[in-house]
C-alpha positions in Angstrom: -36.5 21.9 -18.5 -33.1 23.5 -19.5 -32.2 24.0 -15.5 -33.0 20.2 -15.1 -31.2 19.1 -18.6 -27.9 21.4 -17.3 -27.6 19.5 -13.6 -28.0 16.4 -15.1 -25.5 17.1 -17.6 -23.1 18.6 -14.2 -23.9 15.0 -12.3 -23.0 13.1 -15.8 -20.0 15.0 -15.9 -19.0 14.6 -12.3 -19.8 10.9 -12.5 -18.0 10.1 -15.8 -14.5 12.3 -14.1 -14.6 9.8 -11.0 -15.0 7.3 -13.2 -11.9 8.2 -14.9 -9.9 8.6 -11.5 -10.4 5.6 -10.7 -9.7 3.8 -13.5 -6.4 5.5 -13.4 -5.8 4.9 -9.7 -6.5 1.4 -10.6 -4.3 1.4 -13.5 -1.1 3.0 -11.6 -1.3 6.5 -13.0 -1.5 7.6 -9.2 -0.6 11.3 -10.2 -3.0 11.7 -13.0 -6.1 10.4 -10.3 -4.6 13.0 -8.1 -4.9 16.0 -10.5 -8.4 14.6 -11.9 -9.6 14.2 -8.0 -8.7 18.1 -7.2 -10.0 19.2 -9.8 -13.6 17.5 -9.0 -12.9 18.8 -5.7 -12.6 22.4 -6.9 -16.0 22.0 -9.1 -17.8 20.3 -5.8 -16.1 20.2 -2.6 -18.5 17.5 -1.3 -18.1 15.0 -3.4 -17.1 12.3 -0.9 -15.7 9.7 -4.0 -13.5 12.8 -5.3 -12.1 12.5 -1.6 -11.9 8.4 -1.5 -10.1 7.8 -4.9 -7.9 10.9 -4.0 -6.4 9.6 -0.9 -5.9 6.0 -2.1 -4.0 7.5 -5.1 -1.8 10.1 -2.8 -1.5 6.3 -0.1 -0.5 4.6 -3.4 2.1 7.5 -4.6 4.0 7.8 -0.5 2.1 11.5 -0.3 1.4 10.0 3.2 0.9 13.9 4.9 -1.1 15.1 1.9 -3.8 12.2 2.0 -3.7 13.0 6.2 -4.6 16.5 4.8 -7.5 15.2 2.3 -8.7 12.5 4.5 -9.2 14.1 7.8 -11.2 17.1 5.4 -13.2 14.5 3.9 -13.7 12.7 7.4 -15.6 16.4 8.6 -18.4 15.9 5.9 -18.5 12.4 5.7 -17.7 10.9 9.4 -18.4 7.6 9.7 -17.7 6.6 5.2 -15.5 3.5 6.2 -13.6 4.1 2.8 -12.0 7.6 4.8 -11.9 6.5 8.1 -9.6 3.7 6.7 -7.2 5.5 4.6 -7.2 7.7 7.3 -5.9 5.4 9.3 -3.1 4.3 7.0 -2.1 7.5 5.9 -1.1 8.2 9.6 0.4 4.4 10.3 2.8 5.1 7.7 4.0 8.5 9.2 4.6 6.4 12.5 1.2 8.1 14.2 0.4 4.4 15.8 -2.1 5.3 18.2 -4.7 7.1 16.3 -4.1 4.6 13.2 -4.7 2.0 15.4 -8.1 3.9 16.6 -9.2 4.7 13.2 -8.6 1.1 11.9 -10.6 -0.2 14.8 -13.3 2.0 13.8 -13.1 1.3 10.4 -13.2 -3.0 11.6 -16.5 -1.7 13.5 -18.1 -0.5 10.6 -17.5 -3.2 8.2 -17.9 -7.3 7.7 -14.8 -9.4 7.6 -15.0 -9.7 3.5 -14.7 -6.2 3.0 -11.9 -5.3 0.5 -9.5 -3.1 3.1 -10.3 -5.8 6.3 -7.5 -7.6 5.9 -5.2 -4.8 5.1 -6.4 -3.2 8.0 -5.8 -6.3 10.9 -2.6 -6.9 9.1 -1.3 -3.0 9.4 -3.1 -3.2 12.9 -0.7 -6.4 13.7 2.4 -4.0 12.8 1.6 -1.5 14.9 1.5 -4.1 17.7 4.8 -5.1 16.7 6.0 -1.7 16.6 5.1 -1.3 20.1 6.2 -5.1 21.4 2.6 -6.1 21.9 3.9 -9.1 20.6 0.7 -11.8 21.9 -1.4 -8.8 20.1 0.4 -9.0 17.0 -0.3 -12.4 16.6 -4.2 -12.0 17.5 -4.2 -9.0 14.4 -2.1 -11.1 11.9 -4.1 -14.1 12.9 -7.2 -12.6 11.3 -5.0 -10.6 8.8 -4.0 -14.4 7.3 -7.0 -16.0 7.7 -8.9 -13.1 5.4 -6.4 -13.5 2.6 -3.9 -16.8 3.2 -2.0 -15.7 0.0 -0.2 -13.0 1.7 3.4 -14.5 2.2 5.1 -11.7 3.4 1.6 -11.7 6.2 2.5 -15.1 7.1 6.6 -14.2 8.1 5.2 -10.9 10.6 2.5 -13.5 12.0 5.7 -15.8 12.6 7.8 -13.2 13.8 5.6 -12.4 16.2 5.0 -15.4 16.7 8.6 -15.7 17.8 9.2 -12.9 19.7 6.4 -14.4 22.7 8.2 -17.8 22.2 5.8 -19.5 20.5 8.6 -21.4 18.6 6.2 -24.5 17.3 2.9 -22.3 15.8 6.3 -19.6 14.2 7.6 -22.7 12.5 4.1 -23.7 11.1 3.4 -19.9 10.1 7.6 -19.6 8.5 6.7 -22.9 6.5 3.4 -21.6 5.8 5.5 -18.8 3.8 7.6 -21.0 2.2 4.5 -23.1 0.4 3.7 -19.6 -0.9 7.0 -18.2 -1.4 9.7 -21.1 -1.8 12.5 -18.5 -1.8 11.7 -15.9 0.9 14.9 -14.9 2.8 13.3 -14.1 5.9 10.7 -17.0 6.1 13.9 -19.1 5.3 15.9 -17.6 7.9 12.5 -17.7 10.4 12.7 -21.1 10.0 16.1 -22.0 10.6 15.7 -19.7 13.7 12.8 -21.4 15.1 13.8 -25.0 14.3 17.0 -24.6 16.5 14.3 -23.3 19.8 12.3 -26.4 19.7 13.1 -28.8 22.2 
């Protein structure tokens, strides 16, 4: 009975700490999630939600190589948790690794529906890869599906113009620039975008 009332109390414990990462990953205190994460880590070095809230908070904080680090460890006991293989992936697109970002956030699409909280993040991050690489036609495919998730996105709606653009799609660029603009009356480069495209339609 005391052996079972001690692990309970360990699996309370661990519970109520992720708990608290989280809450302070969600509140901003990205550093303070960090430090709560390793230390959960240190105590049990398989919890996979020690790993999760870890890496969004080092994502969140720019420690872009560090959540790489924590990511690709957590990936080894957990391979196919969408929640890694998806800051995985964005962990390397912001250290410029395109190709295996865009791999692990095609994975990550395969494993998931089309509401899931990171699926638009991940088409949209996917879409400036493509731009990255002038796969312009693919850009707009990604950022297509990026807006149509969440349509509030301004800033989603200039890169799906942009792209839009740069394949000389002038007329569906102006829809997507003005598109911004309902969202974001005052957005220089939807503005600009605009001006741009309306002097390339015949």
């Amino acid at each position: 009975m005391y052996t079972f009332l001690l692990l309970s109390f360990r699996f309370d414990a661990q519970a109520q700490n992720s708990n608290d990462a989280l809450k302070e990953y969600n509140a901003g205190n990205y550093q303070t999630a960090v430090s709560i994460c390793e230390e959960e880590i240190r105590r049990n070095d398989t919890n996979i939600d020690s790993y999760v809230v870890l890496c969004w908070s080092l994502v969140a904080n720019k420690q872009y190589s560090e959540a790489e680090f924590w990511a690709s460890r957590a990936k080894k006991i957990s391979q196919y948790d969408h929640r890694v293989i998806e800051v995985l992936a964005e962990a390397k697109y912001y250290q410029g690794k395109n190709n295996d970002a865009l791999a692990l956030f095609q994975e990550y699409l395969s494993l998931v529906p089309l509401n899931a909280d990171r699926a638009g993040t991940a088409f949209y991050l996917m879409g400036e890869i493509f731009i990255r690489q002038a796969k312009f036609e693919h850009a707009d495919i990604a950022l297509t599906q990026a807006v149509k998730i969440e349509p509030l996105r301004s800033a989603w709606w200039v890169r799906l113009a942009y792209a839009r653009e740069m394949t000389r799609g002038y007329a569906k660029a102006l829809l997507a620039y003005e598109q911004a603009l309902s969202l974001s009356p005052f957005l220089e480069d939807a503005v600009n975008g605009r001006e741009r495209v309306k002097k390339l339609i015949r």
